[in-house]
C-alpha positions in Angstrom: -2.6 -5.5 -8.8 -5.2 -3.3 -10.2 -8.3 -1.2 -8.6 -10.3 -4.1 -9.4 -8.8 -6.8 -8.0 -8.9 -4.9 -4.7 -12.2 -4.4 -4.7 -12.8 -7.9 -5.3 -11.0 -8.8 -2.2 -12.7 -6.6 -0.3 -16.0 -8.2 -1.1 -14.0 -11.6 -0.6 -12.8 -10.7 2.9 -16.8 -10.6 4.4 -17.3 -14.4 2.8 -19.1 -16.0 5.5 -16.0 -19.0 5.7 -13.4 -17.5 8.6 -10.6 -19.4 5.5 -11.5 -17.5 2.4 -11.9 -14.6 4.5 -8.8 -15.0 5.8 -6.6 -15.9 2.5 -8.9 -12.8 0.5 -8.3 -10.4 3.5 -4.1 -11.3 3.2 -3.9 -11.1 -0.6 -5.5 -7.9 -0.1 -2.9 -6.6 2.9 -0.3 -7.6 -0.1 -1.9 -5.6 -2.9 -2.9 -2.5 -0.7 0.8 -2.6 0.3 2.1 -2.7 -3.5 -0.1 -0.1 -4.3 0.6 2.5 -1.5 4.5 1.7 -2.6 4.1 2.6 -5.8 2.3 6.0 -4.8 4.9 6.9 -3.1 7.2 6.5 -5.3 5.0 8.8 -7.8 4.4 11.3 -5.4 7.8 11.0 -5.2 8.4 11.7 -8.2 6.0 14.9 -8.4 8.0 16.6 -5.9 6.4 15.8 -2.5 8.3 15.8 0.1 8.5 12.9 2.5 7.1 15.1 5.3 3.9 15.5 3.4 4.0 11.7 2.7 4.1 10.9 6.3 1.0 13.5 7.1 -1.4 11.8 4.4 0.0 8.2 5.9 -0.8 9.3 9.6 3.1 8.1 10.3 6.1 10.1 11.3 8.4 11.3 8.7 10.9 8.9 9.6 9.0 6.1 9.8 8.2 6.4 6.1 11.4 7.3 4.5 13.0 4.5 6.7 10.2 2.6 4.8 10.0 3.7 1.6 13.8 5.7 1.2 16.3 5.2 -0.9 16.4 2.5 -3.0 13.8 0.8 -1.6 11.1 2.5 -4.0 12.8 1.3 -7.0 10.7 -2.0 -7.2 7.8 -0.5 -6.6 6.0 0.1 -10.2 
């Protein structure tokens, strides 16, 4: 999902109808969740280490290499 897109669903998320706010503000949880995947995976891949991940996610280091380690990352382009 690109930059776009997200933005869109941003704007989406305030429509006055509880529904379409509802079904824009879940398609972007999904979306804002593929995309922080897939920077992890390049910062990953540039060397950061998963204690500097956690720090710029506000999350332990555990918690994110028991989300994001291993093979997990692999499907995350």
């Amino acid at each position: 999902m690109d930059s776009a897109h997200l933005v869109d669903l941003a704007r989406d998320a305030q429509a006055p109808d509880p529904l379409s706010a509802l079904t824009a503000t879940a398609e972007l949880a999904r979306g804002l969740e593929q995309r922080q995947a897939t920077l992890v995976g390049r910062a990953r891949l540039d060397g950061v280490t998963w204690s500097q991940i956690a720090q710029a996610l506000g999350v332990t280091k555990q918690a994110v290499h028991r989300r994001y380690g291993g093979d997990r990352l692999l499907g995350a382009h």
